[in-house]
KEKE-3310 file (N, C-alpha, C; in steps of 0.2 Angstrom, whole numbers, plus 5000, padded with zeros to 4 digits):
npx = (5282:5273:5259:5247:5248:5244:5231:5225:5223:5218:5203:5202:5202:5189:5179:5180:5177:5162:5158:5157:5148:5135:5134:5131:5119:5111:5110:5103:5107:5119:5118:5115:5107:5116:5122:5116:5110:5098:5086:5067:5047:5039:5020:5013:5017:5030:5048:5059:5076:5090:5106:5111:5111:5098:5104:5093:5076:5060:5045:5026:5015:5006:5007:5016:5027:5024:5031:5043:5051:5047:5057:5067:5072:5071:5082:5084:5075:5068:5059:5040:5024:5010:5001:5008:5009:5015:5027:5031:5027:5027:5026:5032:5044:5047:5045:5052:5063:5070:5065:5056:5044:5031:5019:5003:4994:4987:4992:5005:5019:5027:5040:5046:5048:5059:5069:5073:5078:5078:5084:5076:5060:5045:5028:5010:4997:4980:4976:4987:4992:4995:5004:5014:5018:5022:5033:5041:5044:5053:5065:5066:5068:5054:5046:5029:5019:5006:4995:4981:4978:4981:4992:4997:5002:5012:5020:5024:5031:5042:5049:5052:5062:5069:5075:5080:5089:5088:5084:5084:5078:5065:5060:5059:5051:5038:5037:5032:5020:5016:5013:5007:4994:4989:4990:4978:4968:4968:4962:4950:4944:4938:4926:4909:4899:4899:4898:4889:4895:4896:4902:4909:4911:4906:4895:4880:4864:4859:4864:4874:4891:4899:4909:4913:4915:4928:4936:4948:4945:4938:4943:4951:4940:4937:4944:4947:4937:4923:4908:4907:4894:4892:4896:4892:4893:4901:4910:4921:4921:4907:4891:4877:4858:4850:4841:4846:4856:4846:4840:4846:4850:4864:4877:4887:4895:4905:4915:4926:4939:4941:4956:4952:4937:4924:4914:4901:4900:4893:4891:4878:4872:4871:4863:4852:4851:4836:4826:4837:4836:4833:4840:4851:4862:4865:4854:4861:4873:4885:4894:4908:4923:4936:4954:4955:4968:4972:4966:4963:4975:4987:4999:5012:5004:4992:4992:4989:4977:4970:4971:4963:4950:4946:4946:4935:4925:4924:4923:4922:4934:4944)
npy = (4956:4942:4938:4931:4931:4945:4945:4938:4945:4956:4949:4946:4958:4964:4954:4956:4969:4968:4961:4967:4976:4971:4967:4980:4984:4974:4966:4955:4945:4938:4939:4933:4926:4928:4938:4949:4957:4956:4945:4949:4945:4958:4965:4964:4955:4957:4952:4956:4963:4970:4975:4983:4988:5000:5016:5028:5033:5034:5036:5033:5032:5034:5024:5016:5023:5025:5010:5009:5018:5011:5002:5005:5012:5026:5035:5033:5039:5051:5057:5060:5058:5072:5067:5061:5058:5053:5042:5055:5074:5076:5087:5098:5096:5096:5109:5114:5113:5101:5087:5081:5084:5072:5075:5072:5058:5052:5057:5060:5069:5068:5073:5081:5070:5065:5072:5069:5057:5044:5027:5017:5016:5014:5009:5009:5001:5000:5016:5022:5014:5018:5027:5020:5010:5022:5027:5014:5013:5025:5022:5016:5009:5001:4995:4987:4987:4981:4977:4965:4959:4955:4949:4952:4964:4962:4953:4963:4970:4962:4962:4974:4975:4966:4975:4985:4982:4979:4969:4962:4971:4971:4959:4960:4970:4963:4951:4956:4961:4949:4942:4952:4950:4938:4937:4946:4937:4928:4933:4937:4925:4920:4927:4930:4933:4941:4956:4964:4974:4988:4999:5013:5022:5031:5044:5050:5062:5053:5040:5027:5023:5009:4994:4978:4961:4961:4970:4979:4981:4972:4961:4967:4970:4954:4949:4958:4955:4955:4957:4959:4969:4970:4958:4949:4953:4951:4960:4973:4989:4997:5005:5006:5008:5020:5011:5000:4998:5001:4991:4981:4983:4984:4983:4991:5004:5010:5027:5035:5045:5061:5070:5083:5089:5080:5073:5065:5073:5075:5063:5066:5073:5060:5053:5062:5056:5053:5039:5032:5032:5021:5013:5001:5002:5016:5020:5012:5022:5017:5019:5024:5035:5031:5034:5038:5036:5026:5012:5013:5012:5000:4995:4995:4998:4992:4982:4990:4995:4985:4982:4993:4993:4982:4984:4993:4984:4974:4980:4975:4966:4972)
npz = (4800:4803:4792:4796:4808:4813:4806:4813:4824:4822:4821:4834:4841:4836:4837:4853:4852:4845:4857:4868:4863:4860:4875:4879:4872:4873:4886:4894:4886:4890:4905:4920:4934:4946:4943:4948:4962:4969:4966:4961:4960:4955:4963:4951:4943:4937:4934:4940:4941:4954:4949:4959:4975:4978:4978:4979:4981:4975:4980:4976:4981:4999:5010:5003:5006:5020:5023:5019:5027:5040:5039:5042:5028:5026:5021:5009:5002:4991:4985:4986:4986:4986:4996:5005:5023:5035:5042:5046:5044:5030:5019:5027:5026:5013:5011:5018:5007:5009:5005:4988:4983:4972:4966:4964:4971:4962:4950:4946:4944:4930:4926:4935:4942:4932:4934:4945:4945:4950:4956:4957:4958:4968:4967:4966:4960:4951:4949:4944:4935:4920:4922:4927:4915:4907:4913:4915:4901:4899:4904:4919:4934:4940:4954:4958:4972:4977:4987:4993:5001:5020:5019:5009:5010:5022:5012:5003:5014:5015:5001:5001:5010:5005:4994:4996:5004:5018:5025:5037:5045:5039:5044:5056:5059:5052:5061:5070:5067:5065:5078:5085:5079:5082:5094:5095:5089:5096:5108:5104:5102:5113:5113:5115:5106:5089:5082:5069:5057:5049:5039:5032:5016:5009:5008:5002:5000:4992:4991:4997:4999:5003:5007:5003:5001:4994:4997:5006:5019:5023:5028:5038:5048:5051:5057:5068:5074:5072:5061:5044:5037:5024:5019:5011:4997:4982:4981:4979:4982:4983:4981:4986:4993:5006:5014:5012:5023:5033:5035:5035:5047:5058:5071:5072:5069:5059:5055:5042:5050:5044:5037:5035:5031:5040:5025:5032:5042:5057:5074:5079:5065:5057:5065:5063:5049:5036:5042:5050:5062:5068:5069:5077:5079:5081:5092:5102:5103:5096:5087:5080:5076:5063:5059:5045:5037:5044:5044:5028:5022:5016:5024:5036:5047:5048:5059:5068:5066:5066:5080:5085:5079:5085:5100:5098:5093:5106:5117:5131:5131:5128)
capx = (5278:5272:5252:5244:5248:5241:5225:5222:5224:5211:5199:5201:5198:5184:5175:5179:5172:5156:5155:5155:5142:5132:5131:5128:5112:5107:5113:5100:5108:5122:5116:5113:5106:5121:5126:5109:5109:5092:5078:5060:5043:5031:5012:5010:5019:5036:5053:5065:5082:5095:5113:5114:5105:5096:5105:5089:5070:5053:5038:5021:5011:5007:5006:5025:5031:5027:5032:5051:5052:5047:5061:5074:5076:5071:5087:5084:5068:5071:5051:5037:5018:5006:4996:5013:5009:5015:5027:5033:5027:5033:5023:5035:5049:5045:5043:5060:5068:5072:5061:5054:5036:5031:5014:4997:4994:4985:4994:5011:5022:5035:5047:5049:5053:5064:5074:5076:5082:5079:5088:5072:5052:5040:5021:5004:4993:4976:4976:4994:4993:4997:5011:5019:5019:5027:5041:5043:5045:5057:5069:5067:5065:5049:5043:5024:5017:4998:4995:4972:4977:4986:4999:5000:5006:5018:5026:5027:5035:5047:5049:5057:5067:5075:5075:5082:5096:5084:5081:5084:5074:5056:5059:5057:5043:5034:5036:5030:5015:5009:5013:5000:4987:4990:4986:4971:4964:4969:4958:4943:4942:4933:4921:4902:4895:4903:4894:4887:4898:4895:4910:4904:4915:4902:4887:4876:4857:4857:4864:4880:4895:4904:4913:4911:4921:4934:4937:4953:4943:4932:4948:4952:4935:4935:4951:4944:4933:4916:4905:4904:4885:4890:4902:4888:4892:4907:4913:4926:4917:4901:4884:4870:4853:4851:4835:4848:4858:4844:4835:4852:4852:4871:4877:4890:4896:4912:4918:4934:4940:4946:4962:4948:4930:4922:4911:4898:4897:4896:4887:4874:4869:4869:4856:4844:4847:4830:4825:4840:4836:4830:4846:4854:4873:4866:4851:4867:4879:4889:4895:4914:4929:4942:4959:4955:4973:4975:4960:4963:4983:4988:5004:5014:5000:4987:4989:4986:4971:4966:4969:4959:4944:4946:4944:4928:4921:4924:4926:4924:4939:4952)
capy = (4953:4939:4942:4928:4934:4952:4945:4936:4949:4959:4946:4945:4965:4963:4950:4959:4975:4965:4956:4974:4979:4965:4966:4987:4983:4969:4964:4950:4940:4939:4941:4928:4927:4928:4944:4954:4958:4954:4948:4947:4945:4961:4962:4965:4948:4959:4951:4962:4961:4973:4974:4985:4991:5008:5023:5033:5030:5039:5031:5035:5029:5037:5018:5013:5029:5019:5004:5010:5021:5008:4997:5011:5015:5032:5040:5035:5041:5059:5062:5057:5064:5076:5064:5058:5063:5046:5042:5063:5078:5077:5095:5103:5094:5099:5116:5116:5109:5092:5083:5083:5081:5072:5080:5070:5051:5047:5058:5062:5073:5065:5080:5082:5062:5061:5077:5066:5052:5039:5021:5013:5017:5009:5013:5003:4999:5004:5022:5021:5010:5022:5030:5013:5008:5027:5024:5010:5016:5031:5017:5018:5004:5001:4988:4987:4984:4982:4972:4966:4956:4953:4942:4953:4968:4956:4952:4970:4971:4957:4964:4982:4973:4962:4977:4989:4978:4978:4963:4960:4975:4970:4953:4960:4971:4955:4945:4961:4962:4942:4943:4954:4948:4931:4939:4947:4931:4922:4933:4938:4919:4921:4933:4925:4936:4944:4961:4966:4981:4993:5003:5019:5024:5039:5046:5058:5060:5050:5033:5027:5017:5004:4988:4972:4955:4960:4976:4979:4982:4966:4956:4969:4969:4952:4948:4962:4950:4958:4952:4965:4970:4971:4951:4942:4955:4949:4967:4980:4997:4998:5008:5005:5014:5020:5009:4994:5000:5001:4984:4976:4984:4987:4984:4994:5008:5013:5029:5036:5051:5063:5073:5089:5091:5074:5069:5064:5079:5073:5057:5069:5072:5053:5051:5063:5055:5050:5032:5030:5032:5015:5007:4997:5006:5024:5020:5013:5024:5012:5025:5026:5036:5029:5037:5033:5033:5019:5010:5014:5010:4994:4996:4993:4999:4988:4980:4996:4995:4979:4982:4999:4988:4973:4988:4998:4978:4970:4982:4969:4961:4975)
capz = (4804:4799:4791:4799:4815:4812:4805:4818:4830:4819:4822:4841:4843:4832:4842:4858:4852:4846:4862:4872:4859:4862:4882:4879:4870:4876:4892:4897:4882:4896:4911:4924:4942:4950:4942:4952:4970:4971:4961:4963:4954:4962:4960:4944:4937:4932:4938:4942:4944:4952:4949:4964:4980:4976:4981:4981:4978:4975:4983:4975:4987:5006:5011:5005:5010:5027:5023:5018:5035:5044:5038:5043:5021:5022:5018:5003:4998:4989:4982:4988:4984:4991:5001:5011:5032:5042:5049:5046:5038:5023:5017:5029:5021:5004:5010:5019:5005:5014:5002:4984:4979:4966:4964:4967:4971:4956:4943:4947:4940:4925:4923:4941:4943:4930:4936:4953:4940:4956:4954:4960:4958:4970:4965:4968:4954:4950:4945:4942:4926:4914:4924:4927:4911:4902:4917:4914:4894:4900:4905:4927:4936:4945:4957:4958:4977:4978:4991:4993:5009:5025:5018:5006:5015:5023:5008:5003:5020:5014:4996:5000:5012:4997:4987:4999:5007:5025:5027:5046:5048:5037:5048:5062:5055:5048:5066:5078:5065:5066:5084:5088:5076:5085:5101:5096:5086:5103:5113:5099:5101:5119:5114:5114:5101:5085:5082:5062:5058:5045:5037:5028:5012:5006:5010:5002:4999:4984:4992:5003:4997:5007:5007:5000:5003:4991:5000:5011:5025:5025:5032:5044:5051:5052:5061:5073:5080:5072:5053:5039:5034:5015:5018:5006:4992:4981:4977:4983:4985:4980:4981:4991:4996:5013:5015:5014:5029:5039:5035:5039:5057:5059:5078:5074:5061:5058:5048:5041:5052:5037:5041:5035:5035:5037:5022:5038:5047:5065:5073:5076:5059:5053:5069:5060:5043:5038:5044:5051:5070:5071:5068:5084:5081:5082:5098:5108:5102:5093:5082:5080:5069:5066:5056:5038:5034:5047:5042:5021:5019:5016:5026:5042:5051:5048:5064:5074:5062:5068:5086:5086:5078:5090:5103:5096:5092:5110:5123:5136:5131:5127)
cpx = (5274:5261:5248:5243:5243:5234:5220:5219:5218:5206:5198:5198:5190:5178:5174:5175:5164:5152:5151:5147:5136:5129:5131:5121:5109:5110:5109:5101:5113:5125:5113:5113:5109:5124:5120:5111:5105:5086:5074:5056:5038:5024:5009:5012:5028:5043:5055:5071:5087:5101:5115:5110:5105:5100:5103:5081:5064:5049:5034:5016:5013:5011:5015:5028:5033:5029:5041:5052:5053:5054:5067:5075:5074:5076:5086:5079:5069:5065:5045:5030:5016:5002:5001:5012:5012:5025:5030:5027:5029:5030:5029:5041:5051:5047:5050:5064:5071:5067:5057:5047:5034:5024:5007:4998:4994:4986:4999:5015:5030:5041:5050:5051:5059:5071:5077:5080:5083:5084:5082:5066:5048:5033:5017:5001:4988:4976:4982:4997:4996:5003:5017:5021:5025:5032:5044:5049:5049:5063:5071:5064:5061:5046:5035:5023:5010:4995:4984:4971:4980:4989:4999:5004:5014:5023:5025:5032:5042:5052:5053:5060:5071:5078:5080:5090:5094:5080:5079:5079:5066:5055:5056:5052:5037:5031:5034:5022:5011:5008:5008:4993:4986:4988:4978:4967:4960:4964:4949:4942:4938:4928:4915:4900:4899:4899:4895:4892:4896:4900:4907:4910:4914:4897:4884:4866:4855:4860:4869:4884:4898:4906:4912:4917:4926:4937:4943:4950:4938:4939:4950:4946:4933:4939:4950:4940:4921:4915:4905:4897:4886:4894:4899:4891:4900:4909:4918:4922:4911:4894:4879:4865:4855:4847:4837:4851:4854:4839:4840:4854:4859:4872:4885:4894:4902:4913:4924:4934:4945:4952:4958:4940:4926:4915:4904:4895:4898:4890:4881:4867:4868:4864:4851:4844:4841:4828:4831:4840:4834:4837:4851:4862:4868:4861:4857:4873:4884:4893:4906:4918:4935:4949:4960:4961:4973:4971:4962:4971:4984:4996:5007:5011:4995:4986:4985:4979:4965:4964:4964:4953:4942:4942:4938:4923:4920:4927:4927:4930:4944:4951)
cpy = (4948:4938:4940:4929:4941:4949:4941:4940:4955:4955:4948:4952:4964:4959:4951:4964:4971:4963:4963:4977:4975:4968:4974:4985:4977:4962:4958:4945:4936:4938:4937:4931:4930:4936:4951:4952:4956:4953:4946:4950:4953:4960:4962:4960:4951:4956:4956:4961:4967:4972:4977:4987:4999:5013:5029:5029:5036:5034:5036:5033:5031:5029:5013:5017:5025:5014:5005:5014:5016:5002:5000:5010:5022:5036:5040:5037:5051:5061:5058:5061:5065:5073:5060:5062:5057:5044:5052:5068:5081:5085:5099:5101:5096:5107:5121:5115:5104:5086:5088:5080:5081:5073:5072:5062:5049:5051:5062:5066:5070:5067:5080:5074:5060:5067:5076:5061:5046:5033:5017:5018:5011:5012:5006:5002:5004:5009:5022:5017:5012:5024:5026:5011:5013:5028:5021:5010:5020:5027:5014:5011:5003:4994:4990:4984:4985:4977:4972:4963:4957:4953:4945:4959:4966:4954:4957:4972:4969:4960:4971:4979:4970:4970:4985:4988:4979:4973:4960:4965:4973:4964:4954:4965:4966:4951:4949:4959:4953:4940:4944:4953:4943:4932:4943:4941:4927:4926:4935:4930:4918:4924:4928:4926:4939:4952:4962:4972:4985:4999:5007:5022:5031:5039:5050:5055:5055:5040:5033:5020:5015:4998:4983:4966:4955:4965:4974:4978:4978:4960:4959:4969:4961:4947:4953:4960:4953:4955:4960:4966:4966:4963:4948:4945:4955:4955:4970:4983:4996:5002:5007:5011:5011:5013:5000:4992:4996:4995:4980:4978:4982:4984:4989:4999:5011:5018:5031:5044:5055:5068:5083:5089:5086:5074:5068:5067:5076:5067:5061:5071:5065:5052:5054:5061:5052:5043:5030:5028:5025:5010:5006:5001:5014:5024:5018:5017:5020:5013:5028:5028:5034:5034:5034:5033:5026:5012:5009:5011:5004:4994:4994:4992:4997:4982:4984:4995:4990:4979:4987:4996:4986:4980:4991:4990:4975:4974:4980:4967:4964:4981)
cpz = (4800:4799:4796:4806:4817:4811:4810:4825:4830:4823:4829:4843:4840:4837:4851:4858:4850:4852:4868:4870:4862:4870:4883:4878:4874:4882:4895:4891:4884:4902:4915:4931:4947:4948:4947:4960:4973:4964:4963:4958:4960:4957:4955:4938:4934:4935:4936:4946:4945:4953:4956:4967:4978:4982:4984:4977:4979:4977:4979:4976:4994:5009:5010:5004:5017:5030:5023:5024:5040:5045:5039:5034:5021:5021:5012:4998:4999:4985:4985:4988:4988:4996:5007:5018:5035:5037:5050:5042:5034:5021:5020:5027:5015:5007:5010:5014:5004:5009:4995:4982:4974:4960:4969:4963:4964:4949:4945:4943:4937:4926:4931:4944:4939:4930:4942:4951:4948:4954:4954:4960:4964:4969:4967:4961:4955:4945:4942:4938:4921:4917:4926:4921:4905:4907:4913:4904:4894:4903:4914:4928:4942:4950:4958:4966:4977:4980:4991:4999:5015:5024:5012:5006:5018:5020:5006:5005:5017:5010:4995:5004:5007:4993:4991:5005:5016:5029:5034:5047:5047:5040:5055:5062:5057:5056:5071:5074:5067:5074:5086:5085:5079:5091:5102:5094:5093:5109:5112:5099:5108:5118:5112:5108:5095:5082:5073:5061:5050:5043:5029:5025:5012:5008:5008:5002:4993:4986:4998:4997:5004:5004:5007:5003:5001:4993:5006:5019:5027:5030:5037:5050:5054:5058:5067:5077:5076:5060:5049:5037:5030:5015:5010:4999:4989:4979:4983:4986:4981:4982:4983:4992:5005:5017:5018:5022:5035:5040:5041:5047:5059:5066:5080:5068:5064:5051:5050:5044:5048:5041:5037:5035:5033:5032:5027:5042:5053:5066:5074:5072:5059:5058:5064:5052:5041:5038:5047:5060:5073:5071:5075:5085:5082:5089:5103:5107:5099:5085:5081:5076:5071:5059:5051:5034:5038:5043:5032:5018:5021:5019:5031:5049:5053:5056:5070:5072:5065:5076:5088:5085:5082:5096:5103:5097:5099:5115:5129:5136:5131:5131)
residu = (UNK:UNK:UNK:UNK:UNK:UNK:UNK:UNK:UNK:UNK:UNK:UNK:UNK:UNK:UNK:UNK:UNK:UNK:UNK:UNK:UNK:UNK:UNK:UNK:UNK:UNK:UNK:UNK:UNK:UNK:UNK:UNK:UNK:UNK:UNK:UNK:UNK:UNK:UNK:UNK:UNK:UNK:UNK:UNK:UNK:UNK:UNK:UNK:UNK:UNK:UNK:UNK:UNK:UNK:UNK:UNK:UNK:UNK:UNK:UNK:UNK:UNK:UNK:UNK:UNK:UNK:UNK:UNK:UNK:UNK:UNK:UNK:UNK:UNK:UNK:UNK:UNK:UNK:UNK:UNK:UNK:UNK:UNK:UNK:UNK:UNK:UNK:UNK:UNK:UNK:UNK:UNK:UNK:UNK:UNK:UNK:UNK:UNK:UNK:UNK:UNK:UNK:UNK:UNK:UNK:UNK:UNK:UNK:UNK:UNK:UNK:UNK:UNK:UNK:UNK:UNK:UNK:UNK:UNK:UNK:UNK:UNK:UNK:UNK:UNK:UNK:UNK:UNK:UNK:UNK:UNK:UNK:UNK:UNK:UNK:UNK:UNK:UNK:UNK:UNK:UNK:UNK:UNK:UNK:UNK:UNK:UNK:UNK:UNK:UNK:UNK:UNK:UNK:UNK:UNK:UNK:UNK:UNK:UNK:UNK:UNK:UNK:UNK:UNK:UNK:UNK:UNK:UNK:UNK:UNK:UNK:UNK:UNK:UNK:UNK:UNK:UNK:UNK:UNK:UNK:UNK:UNK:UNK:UNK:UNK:UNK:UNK:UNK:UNK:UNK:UNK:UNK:UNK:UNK:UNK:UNK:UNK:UNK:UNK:UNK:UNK:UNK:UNK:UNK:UNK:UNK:UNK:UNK:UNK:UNK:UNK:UNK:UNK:UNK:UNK:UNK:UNK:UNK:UNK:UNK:UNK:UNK:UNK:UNK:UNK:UNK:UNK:UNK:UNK:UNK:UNK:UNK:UNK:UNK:UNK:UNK:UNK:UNK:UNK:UNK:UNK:UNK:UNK:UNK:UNK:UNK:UNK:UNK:UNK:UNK:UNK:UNK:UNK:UNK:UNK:UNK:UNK:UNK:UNK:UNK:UNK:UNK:UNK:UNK:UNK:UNK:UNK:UNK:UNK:UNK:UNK:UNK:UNK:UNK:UNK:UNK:UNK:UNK:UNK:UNK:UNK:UNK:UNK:UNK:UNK:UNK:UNK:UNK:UNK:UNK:UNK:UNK:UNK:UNK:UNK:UNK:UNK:UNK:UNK:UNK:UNK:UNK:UNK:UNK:UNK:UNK:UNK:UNK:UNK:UNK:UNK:UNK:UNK:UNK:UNK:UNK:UNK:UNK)
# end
């Protein structure tokens, strides 16, 4: 056999096994757009690209629990934390065996994530910093959703659609959702007056927290036809005396109806907190709870959120 031949034939295996080596390890030195099914940047700045539609997923988050349901992908969701209630109850799923939890919102359990071994992670931000980041370090791949607006929901909406292969479905999600916000704007655009509202986080004898203009619920409140108290103050959640409340004269207080023993006690009570009797939402009863998952998750339901609002703001109208 003639050598040159043979050594050449060396060479060429050699450069095929290298090339395989190569695209084992590092496969993005490779790998073009066109080789992903889908890619996208989420809220946290990371692209992300996958080869394939997830076969299975964990939410860790109530909020895109409901978001993935909503877009008909719950087949593939196989863990989900303890604070999961909407659109099932997940508790009796877990209990039945039909679902795995993967412990609490804001510290999940690793060992039990990575014995579900998903294809796909969806989590929010915030508290979930550190457990997105030693994921992400354990090699799973996570999409970050932490939406602060409307339009950021929306694309949420969109964004498990792409990621999920549901596209038709978060479309028609997306177009029921601006729909009815479009009909409420169109008819809160009638109303003569817009009523102060007051949205009550916390409350003990030492002060009260609420909602400032960066707060999720200063947009729904205002798309509901009614002013925030706290609008002037650029913050999220923040702390207040009672003393403020009751300067600001309210025309309407809204709290979070808890799914156990409200925080609040009953409207009742906040009548006799002291100085408070003179405040315009509690003399005409102006006193409403509304379902602080609806109100609090950033999720599909934010319009019901909006319409319930519109409704306590302008009963006249709805």
């Amino acid at each position: 056999m003639n050598t040159k031949y043979v050594l050449a034939g060396i060479i060429v295996t050699i450069l095929i096994i290298s090339a395989i080596g190569l695209y084992a390890f590092y496969p993005q030195l490779t790998g073009t757009s066109g080789e992903y099914v889908v890619t996208i940047v989420d809220d946290s700045g990371v692209e992300i690209g996958l080869e394939a539609y997830p076969q299975s997923l964990i939410s860790l988050a109530p909020s895109i629990t409901e978001i993935v349901y909503a877009i008909d992908a719950g087949n593939l969701v196989i863990g989900v934390t303890d604070y999961d209630n909407y659109p099932y109850n997940f508790s009796a799923w877990v209990q039945a065996g039909n679902m795995t939890s993967v412990g609490s919102f804001d510290n999940p359990n690793l060992e039990v994530i990575a014995s579900l071994d998903p294809d796909l992670i969806l989590a929010t931000g915030g508290v979930l910093g550190e457990t997105i980041t030693t994921l992400r370090d354990m090699g799973y791949t996570i999409v970050v959703l932490d939406p602060t607006t409307i339009d950021g929901v929306i694309d949420n909406i969109e964004l498990a659609g792409k990621l999920t292969n549901k596209n038709v479905e978060a479309t028609t999600i997306i177009d029921d959702i601006n729909a009815r916000i479009t009909a409420i704007e169109t008819i809160i655009a009638t109303a003569t007056s817009l009523p102060t509202v007051y949205y009550e986080v916390w409350y003990d004898t030492t002060g009260v927290w609420t909602a400032g203009s960066q707060a999720w619920q200063n947009e729904l409140i205002d798309l509901a036809g009614g002013v925030n108290l706290f609008a002037d103050q650029d913050l999220e959640y923040f702390s207040t005396g009672s003393e403020q409340v009751i300067t600001l004269n309210p025309d309407v207080m809204i709290v979070p109806k808890e799914h156990g023993v409200n925080f609040w006690g009953s409207f009742e009570t906040i009548k006799d907190r002291p100085g408070w009797g003179s405040i315009s939402a509690l003399q005409t009863d102006r006193m409403y709870d509304v379902d602080s998952d609806l109100i609090a998750r950033a999720g599909p339901r934010i319009v019901e959120a909006i319409e319930t609002l519109a409704a306590v703001f302008h009963p006249e109208l709805f």
